[in-house]
Phi, psi and omega in degrees: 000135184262146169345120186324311198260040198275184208259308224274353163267358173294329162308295186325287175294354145276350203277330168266001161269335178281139144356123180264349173341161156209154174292322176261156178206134200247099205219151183356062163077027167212140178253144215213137170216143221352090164030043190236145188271125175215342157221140172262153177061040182271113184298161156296030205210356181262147199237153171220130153216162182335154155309288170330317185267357134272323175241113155273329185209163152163151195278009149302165194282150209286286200329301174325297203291351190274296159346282168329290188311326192286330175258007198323324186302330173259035145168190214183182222233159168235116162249137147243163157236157189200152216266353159232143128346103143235133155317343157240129187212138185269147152184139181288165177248333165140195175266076163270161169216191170034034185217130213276157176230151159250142151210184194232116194230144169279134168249338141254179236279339146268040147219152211208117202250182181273126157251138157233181185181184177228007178228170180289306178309014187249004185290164171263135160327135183084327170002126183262347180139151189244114195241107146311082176299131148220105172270005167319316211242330194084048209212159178220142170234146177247069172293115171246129162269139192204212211242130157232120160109227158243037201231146165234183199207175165180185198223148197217148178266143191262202153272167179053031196111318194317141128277116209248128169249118185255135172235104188234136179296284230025071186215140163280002175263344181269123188214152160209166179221003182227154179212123153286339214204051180251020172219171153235146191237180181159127200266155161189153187282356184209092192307332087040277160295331172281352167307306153318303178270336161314285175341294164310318143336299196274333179294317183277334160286317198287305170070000181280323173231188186228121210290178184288327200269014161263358202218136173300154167223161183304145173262047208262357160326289204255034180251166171237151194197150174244137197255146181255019195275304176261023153246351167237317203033227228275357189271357169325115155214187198321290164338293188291292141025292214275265167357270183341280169300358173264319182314302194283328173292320182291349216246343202107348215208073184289089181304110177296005198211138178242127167247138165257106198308199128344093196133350159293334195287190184255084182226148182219171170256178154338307222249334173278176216271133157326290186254058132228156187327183116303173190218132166108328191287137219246296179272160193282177158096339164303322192265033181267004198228347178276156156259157186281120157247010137187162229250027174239194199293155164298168189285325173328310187282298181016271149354306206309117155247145185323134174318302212255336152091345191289352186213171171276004176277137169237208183048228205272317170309319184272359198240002166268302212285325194286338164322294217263351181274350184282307215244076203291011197235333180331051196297345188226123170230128184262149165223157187278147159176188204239144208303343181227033192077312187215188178273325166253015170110191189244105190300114162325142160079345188270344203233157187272008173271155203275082205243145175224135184306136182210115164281144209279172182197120181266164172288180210266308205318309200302324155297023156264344179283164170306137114024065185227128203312305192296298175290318172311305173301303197305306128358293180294325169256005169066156177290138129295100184253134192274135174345138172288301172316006175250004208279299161349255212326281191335304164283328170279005163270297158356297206277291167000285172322308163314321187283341157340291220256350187074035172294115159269003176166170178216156200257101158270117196227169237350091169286309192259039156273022186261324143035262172295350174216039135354297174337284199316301204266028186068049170121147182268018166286274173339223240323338173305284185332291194327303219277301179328315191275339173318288174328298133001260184347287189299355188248333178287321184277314244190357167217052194025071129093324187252346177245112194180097188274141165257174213178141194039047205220059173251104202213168154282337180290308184281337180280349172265352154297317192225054173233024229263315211259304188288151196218342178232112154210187192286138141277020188207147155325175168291145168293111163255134185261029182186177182252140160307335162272002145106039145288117186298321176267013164298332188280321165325287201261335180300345176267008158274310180332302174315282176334331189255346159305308200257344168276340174265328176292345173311319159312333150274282210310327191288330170276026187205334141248189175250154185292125148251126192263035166075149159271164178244180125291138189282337190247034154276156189293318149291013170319276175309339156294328169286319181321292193305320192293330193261009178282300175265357206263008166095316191232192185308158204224103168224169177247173190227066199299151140270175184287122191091358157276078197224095145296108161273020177278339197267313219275333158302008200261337211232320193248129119305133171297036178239356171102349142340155138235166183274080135309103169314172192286325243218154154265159182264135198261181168292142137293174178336293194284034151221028237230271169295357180279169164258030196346337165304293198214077163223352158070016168179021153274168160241128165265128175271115169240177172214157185162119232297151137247206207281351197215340153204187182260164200239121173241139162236153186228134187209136147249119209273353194307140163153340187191179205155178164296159171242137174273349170282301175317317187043073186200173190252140164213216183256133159211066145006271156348301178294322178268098175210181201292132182251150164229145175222265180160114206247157134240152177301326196303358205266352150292107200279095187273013152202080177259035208202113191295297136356310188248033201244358183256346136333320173318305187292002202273139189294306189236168176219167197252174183226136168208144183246111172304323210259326173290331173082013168290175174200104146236183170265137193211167181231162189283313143227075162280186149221181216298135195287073183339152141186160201244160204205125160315165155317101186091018198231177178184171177224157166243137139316078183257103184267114196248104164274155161302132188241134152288102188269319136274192154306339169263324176255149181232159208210156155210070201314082180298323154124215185264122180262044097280013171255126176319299192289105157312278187313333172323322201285354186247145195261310182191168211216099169232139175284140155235162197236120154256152195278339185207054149190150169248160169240163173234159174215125197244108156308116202220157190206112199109178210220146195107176202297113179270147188233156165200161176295133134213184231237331215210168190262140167290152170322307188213169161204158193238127167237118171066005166119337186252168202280127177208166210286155128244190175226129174235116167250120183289005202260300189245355199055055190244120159253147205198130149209166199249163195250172175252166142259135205220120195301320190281357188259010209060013223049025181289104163235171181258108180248138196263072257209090178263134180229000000 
């Protein structure tokens, strides 16, 4: 008998007290949700049952599994049967049409962008979920295709409206005809939340991964930190490294994180000498066909001797130690390498791991996808891929090395070639689990559990597989500072194109890791434009500058000089009202995203118009037309203050002062005032700081804007308190970084205090903008205390 306070009868008893009610019901060839027809023409042979009637038991944790249950009734399971055995099997879900959609699809085969559309037949190949307007109810549904078995799924447009679910192994030896359970749907009154609660669903049914909020993430999330990818590429050796973190500390903006990309490693082709490099290589796509012939540094660090000479270490160990003793705030340094070692694998014979060359086979899906340099080559030169039972021994021998050597974590990229080669090992569900778990291990035993950003991997396979462990990866393409297909005005618009990748894939990808929007260059011609989006975009903010390419004008707008950053609280989502939209080529959206910090909420607005997918073409290209001046329109409500426990009673605030960074404006606005026009260049964009207002008497009222020499104005304030004298009320603001602080009030203050002495301020009665400027004062973290007496 198990123990009164055991797991498994607390489970029980919820599974007999909730309600089997469900929102959905699968009735004569329709699937209905609270009794609205939302797919027609759902064949017979396709099945629905209950969130309850499928997750019965699992070994995620009783909160979690409580949670799930508490919403079970809004949603439910999609199944077919189909009457032969295949490793591949097609089948509709039914039909919609005249019902606006969002969904998220690989346009290649590691990244996956924003689609809308109003029919089923406007999906893209690959389709990652589909989120359903039904304003019939005030409701939104989500259909997610997701892994049953040894099978993953994903969604393809049929005719006529149809939705097509492909369920594929992908080993022609692995065959099923029947699925209970391969897509999941769930309805909510809020996209926000049902993002949340789907999700929380499938971690407790799936039990293969870990929503974000189980997991520590690095602490390089609120840091500025620099990639050596586009200041070198495959030519990255010691020198240049050194140069780089020296270039950015003297400039101010001292990086706490080093990633050293692609071009550190011991890599050859075939056709070369077992144990020596390649030599030359220059450009990235050369090196896509070399493989790791051992599993420590290339001979470039290799070389490497210590400065100082205090010890006998060379190589990659004397070249960490000589960093961080040089460079005192360097706290992390990553180095890159690819999900199979190298881009071709891991070179048969060289290593003491058991590795075989496997020609690659893409999935049918995938011939829906872009054109891309990276699957070709790879393609052309097949994986060494090391035994999956070898998947342990493989990373922990590396990372273990790295960690030696002072290495703190790695930046893992082209994630979803294990795919392609597949057939042997019984599938890429399988063969995925090995490697994933391998990976898992090693980040858990050699990089404190958290360092290890991921990259090319927006896929379903790896986030419902290989997320058990990992807490950070990219939302976006790669940052192209030109377009590669040689389009003169690609340097322009492919950086809005970037934007809209990392704020809608954020929308999933955030409940389960935290979002990274990738690096820019500081001296690109958009360069303040990407500043803005990652100022607020939540998580870390670094560049990939070359040496002497650096704004530091720009780059104080984003960094303190201690390598900090002012980070919002939050990841940043799409608002409401861009949700169905297209911000790209629709020729009149603006993308909105929002998101909090500790004392009020943030909207940033871009116009991102100008390219997009050609569904024809099957390419991201230009739509000219489109880049031109948008106009739009912002309100505070379009901040969802309460997806943020911290932030949800700001919701409630009667009135909030607004500051516009760029315009340099301060008015007052309300919850129903109305919405603040504003019209935006090509490539340009404004942030939003919505504050609420506090009554400190009957007469004055304050509002603490933060630094209006930081994109995140509000980041900068660390904490805020009122007091009540006996003759005076105070407001005290904790700031944090140096420059002009600006706040609201009504009325002129008495005094104003910085750090306890008495100093000057400047006040306008015209707008209430009060302002003094802060120092930074280095022995203080950049803390100071400002003081407000009335």
């Amino acid at each position: 008998m198990a123990p009164p306070n055991d797991p498994i009868n607390s489970i029980l008893n919820v599974m007999k007290t909730h309600k089997e009610d469900n929102f959905f019901e699968l009735s004569n060839g329709e699937l209905i949700v609270k009794n609205i027809p939302l797919l027609f023409e759902v064949p017979s042979n396709v099945s629905f049952s209950s969130f309850s009637s499928i997750c019965q038991t699992t070994t995620a944790p009783l909160p979690l599994f409580r949670r799930a249950h508490s919403t079970s009734s809004n949603g439910g399971f999609l199944g077919f049967k189909k009457d032969d055995p295949s490793h591949h099997l097609m089948n509709s879900l039914g039909k919609f049409n005249d019902r606006n959609f969002l969904s998220i699809f690989r346009f290649k085969t590691w990244w996956s962008t924003q689609w809308v559309g109003n029919s089923g037949s406007d999906l893209q190949m690959e389709t990652q979920w589909v989120l359903l307007d039904v304003p019939e109810i005030k409701s939104y549904v989500i259909i997610i295709p997701i892994i049953e078995g040894k099978f993953r799924s994903a969604l393809h447009p049929g005719t006529n409206g149809h939705v097509l679910i492909c369920a594929e192994s992908g080993s022609s030896q692995v065959k099923a005809s029947s699925f209970g359970a391969i897509a999941y749907v769930h309805v909510s009154d809020n996209p926000y939340i049902l993002m949340k609660e789907a999700y929380t669903s499938l971690r407790v049914y799936l039990n293969t991964f870990k929503l974000l909020e189980e997991k520590s993430v690095p602490s390089l999330v609120d840091k500025f930190g620099w990639c050596t990818w586009d200041a070198f590429y495959l030519t990255v050796e010691p020198a240049g490294v050194w140069h780089g973190v020296k270039e950015l500390s003297q400039g101010g903006v001292s990086p706490r994180f080093l990633i050293i990309d692609d071009g550190w490693q011991s890599i050859n082709f075939d056709h070369q000498e077992p144990h020596e490099d390649a030599k030359n290589l220059v450009l990235g796509g050369t090196q896509m066909t070399a493989r790791l012939h051992r599993l420590d540094e290339g001979e470039k660090f290799r070389k490497y001797k210590e400065l100082e000479y205090y010890s006998e270490d060379s190589g990659m160990k004397a070249f960490t130690m000589d960093l961080r003793t040089h460079f005192k705030g360097l706290d992390d340094i990553y180095v890159w390498h690819a999900l199979c070692g190298a881009w071709g694998g891991v070179r048969p014979g060289t290593t003491h791991l058991n590795s075989k060359i496997i020609a690659c086979e893409l999935s049918q899906g995938l011939d829906g996808t872009m054109d891309d340099l990276a699957v070709i080559k790879i393609v052309e030169g097949g994986i060494g891929l090391v035994h999956p039972d070898q998947a342990d021994d493989f990373y922990d021998s590396m990372h273990s090395y790295l960690s030696e050597v002072g290495i703190t974590g790695v930046k893992v990229d082209v994630i979803h070639t294990l795919e392609y080669v597949s057939e042997e090992y019984g599938g890429r569900v399988e063969l995925g689990k090995k490697y994933y778990d391998g990976l898992s291990k090693s980040l858990a035993k050699n990089f404190n559990g958290t360092g290890l950003i991921s990259s090319m991997q927006q896929c379903n396979d790896f986030f419902f597989l290989g997320t058990k462990q990992i807490s950070i990866g990219r939302v976006g393409d790669d940052f192209w500072f030109q377009d590669p297909n040689g389009d003169p005005n690609g340097v322009y618009w492919l950086q809005g194109v970037h934007m809209i990748h990392c704020a809608y894939n954020s929308m999933w990808m955030g409940q389960i890791i935290q979002p990274d929007w990738d690096m820019f260059q500081s001296d690109h011609v958009c360069a303040k434009f990407h500043a803005g989006s990652r100022a607020i975009c939540g998580g870390p903010v670094y560049v990939s500058d070359s040496l002497g390419g650096h704004d530091f004008d720009l780059l104080t707008k984003l960094v303190y000089p201690d390598g900090t950053i002012p980070k919002c609280q939050y990841f940043a989502h799409p608002t409401r009202d861009c949700i169905f939209k297209n911000p790209l080529f629709d020729g009149k959206t603006i993308l909105k995203i929002w998101n909090f910090n500790k004392y009020g909420g943030v909207i940033g607005a871009f116009n991102c118009q100008g390219a997009g997918w050609d569904p024809k073409e099957k390419r991201i290209k230009g739509y000219s037309n489109c880049y031109k001046p948008m106009k739009g329109s912002v309100h505070v409500n379009d901040i969802e203050w309460d997806q943020l426990i911290a932030a949800s009673e700001m919701g409630n605030a009667e009135e909030y002062v607004v500051y516009l960074n760029q315009a340099e404006e301060l008015f007052l606005t309300k919850s129903t005032s109305d919405t603040i026009p504003i019209t935006l260049e090509p490539s340009t964009f404004e942030i939003f700081s919505f504050v609420p207002i506090k009554q400190l008497n009957h007469i004055a009222k304050f509002g603490p804007i933060g630094l209006t020499n930081m994109f995140n104005s509000g980041g900068a304030i660390q904490g805020v308190q009122y007091g009540d004298g006996a003759n005076y009320v105070s407001a005290k603001v904790e700031v944090k970084g140096g420059g002009n602080f600006l706040a609201y009030t009504n009325v002129l203050p008495n005094k104003c205090y910085l750090n306890g002495t008495e100093v000057e301020f400047e006040w306008s009665s015209q707008d209430g903008k009060l302002i003094i400027n802060l120092p930074w004062i280095e022995e203080n973290n950049g803390i100071s205390n400002v003081n407000f007496i009335f």
